[in-house]
Every structure is written in C-alpha cells, then in structure tokens.
C-alpha positions as CSV (number, residue, x, y, z in Angstrom):
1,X,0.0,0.0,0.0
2,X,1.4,3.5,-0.6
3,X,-0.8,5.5,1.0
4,X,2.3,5.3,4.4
5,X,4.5,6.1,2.0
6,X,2.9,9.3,0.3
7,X,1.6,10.7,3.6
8,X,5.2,10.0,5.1
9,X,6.8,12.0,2.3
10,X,6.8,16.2,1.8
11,X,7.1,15.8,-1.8
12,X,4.1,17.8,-3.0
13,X,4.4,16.8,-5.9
14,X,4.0,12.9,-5.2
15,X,1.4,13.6,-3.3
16,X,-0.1,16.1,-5.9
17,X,0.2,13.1,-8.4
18,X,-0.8,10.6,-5.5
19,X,-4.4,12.7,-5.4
20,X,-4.9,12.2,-8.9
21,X,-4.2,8.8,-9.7
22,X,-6.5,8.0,-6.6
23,X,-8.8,10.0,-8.6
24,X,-8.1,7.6,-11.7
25,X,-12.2,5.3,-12.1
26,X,-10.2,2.4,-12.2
27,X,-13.6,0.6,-11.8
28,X,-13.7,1.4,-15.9
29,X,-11.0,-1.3,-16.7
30,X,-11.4,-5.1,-17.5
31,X,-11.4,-7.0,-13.7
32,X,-10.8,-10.6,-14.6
33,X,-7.2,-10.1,-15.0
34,X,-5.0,-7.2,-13.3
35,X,-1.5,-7.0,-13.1
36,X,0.8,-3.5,-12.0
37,X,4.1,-3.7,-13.3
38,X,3.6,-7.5,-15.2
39,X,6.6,-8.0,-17.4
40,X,6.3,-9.8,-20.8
41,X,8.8,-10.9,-23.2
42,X,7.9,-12.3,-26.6
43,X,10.6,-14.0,-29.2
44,X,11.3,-11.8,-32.2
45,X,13.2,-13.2,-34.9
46,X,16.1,-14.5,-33.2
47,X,15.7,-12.0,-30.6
48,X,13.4,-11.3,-27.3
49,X,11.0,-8.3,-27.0
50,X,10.5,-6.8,-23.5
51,X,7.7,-5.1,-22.1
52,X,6.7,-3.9,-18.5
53,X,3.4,-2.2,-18.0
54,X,2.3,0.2,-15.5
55,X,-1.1,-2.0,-15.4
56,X,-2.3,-4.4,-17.4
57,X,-6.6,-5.1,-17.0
58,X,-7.9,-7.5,-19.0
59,X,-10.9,-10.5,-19.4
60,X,-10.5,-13.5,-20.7
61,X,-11.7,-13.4,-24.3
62,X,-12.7,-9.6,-24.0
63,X,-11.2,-6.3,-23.3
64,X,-7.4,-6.1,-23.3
65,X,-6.5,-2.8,-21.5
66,X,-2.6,-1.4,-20.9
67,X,-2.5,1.8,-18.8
68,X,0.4,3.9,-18.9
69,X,1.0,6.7,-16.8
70,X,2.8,9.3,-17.5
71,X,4.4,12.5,-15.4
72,X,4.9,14.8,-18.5
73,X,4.3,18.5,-18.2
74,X,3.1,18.5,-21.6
75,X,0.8,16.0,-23.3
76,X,2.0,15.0,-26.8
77,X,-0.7,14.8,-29.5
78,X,-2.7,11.5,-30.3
79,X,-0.7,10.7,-33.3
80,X,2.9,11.3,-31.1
81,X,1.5,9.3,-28.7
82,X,0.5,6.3,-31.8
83,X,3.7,6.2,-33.4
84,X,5.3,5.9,-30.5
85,X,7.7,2.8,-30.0
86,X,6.5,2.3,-26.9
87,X,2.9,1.9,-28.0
88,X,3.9,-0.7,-30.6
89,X,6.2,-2.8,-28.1
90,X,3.3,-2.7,-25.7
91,X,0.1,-3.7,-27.8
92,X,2.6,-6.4,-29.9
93,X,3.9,-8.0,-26.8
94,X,0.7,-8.0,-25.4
95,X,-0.8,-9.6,-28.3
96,X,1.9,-12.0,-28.9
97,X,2.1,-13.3,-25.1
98,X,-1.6,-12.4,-23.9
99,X,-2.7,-16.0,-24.3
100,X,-0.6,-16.9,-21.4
101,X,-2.3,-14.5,-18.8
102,X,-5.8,-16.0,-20.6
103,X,-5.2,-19.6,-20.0
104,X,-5.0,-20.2,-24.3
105,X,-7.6,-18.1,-25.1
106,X,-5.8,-15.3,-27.9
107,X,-6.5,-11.6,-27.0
108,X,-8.2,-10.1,-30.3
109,X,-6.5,-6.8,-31.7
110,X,-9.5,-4.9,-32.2
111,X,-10.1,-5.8,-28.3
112,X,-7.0,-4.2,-27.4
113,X,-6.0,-0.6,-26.2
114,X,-3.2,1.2,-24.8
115,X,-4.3,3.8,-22.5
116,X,-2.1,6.9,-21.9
117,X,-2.7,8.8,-18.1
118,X,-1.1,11.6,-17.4
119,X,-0.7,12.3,-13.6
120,X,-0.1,16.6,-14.2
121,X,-3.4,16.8,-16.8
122,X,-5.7,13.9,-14.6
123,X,-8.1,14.7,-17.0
124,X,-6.6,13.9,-20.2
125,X,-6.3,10.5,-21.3
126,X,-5.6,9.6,-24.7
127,X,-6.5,6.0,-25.6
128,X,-4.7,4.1,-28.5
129,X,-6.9,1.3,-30.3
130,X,-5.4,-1.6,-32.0
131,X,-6.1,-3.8,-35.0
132,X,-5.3,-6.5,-36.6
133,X,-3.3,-5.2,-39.4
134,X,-1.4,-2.6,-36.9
135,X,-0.4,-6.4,-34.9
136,X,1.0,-7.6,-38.8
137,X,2.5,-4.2,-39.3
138,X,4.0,-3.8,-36.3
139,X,5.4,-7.6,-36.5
140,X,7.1,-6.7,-39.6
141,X,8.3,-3.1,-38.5
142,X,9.3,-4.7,-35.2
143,X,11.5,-7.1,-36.4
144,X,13.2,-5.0,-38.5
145,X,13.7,-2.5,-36.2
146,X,15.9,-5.2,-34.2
147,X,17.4,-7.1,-37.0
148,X,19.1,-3.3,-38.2
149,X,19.8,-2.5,-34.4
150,X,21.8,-6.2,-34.2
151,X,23.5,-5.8,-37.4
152,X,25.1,-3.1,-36.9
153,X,28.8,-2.7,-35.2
154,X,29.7,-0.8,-31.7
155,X,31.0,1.7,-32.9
156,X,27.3,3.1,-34.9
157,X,27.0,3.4,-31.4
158,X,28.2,6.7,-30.5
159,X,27.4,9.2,-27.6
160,X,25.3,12.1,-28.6
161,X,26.9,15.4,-28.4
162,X,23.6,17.1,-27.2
163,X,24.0,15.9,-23.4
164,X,20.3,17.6,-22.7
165,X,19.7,14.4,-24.6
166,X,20.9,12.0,-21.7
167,X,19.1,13.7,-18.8
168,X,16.3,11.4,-20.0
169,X,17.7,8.4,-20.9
170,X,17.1,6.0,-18.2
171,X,20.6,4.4,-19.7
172,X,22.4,7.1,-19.0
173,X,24.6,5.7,-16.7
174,X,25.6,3.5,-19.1
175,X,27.6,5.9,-20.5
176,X,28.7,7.4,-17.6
177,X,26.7,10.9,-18.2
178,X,23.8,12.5,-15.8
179,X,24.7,10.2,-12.9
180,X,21.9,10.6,-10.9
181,X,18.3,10.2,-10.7
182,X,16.3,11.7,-13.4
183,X,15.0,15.3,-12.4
184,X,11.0,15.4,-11.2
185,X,10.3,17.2,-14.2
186,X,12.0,15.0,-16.8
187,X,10.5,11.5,-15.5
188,X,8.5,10.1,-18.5
C-alpha cells in the first residue's frame, strides 16, 4: 500500500500526483485479470521483446486494456503518442504473449488498447486502439527495427553530443553521463 509512503513524504508533488491517480475510475478497466508492473517478453526473430506495464486489466476473451501513466508536463498529440515505440512494443507483446495470462484463449487486436494517463493533466487520457493489421504491421516493423539494431557494429553506437539528450535516458549511466536520478520534471 502507498498511501504510508505518500503521507510519510513532503514531496508535494508525489502527493499532488498521489491525489490524482486516486482520482483515476479504475472501476472502468477489465477486472478478470489485473497485473501492475507485469513484465512480458515475446521471441522476435532470433531476438526477445521486452515489455513492462504500468497496469495491465484484461478479461479473458474480452477487453485487453494497458494503462500507462505518465508524469509529462506536456501532453503529446494522439498521433505522437500512436507512433510511438513504446505503444507498438506494448500492444505487440501484449498480443503475442496475452494468451498466457488467458489460460490459451488469444486476446483479439481490435479488443486491445493502450491507455495513456497523465498524472499533471488527470483529465486527459488519450486511448490508442489496435487492430489486426497494426499487430502484422508492427510484426514486420518490429523485427526489423531489431534485425538493423543487431547488425550493426559498436562503434554506430556513439554518444550524442547534445548531453540535454541523456538527462532522459534511463541508460544514462551506461555511459557514464547524468549520474543521478532523473529530475521530477523530466521522468516520462
């Protein structure tokens, strides 16, 4: 429970975001199945895809609903939000692995939805559909996306020279640049 932990804390703005997401009707989301932070991984090709969702509702043979929430100061645009690598990991891995949380029944693409929250704008949700060509496309895109990343040699890798760049990059450390936890205004 982290209601102790929030009411313990004088971050206002945890608790500011703590108000709103108990403020979230979770009571609209699928109940046979919910999972917080469920981790999926999917072969690709010869490779694995990873996903972790913030919250994953679903019923068996219905509604397949992935919740994301978000601590943006802006909202990005429907179509951002579409296009988004994120969103196609999510809804494909979810699609691809869902019959395991269903006990063998497949979760149907036009059943599925990705559902953006945004803790700063409580009232602004932006909800991603899926489909079955978008599953077909994203396969193909997906896998091709990896095969590119995998073929290519270390040194394509390179640091980028705009270090704003890293202050978001949850690999930053990696690198050794922007040790540190990432700033309460730039957690995505």
């Amino acid at each position: 429970d982290m209601e102790p932990i929030v009411a313990g804390s004088d971050d206002g703005l945890l608790q500011r975001w703590w108000r709103a997401y108990k403020g979230y009707n979770l009571d609209a989301l699928p109940t046979e199945v919910r999972e917080a932070e469920l981790a999926l991984v999917v072969p690709l090709g010869d490779y694995r895809l990873y996903a972790r969702y913030d919250l994953l509702a679903l019923d068996c043979g219905g509604d397949a609903v992935i919740v994301d929430w978000k601590t943006l100061e802006t909202v990005p645009s429907s179509r951002t939000l579409r296009q988004r690598v994120q969103t196609r990991v999510h809804l494909y891995t979810l699609l691809a692995a869902g019959h395991v949380l269903t006990g063998g029944i497949p979760i149907q693409p036009e059943r599925a939805s990705m559902v953006y929250w945004f803790s700063n704008h409580p009232e602004r949700t932006e909800v991603v559909r899926y489909s079955t060509r978008a599953f077909q496309q994203d396969a193909r895109d997906l896998r091709r996306l990896v095969e590119t990343l995998a073929s290519q040699p270390r040194e394509a890798f390179h640091l980028t020279d705009n270090e704003r760049e890293c202050v978001r990059c949850n690999y930053r450390t990696l690198c050794h640049r922007a040790e540190g936890p990432l700033p309460q205004d730039e957690v995505t």
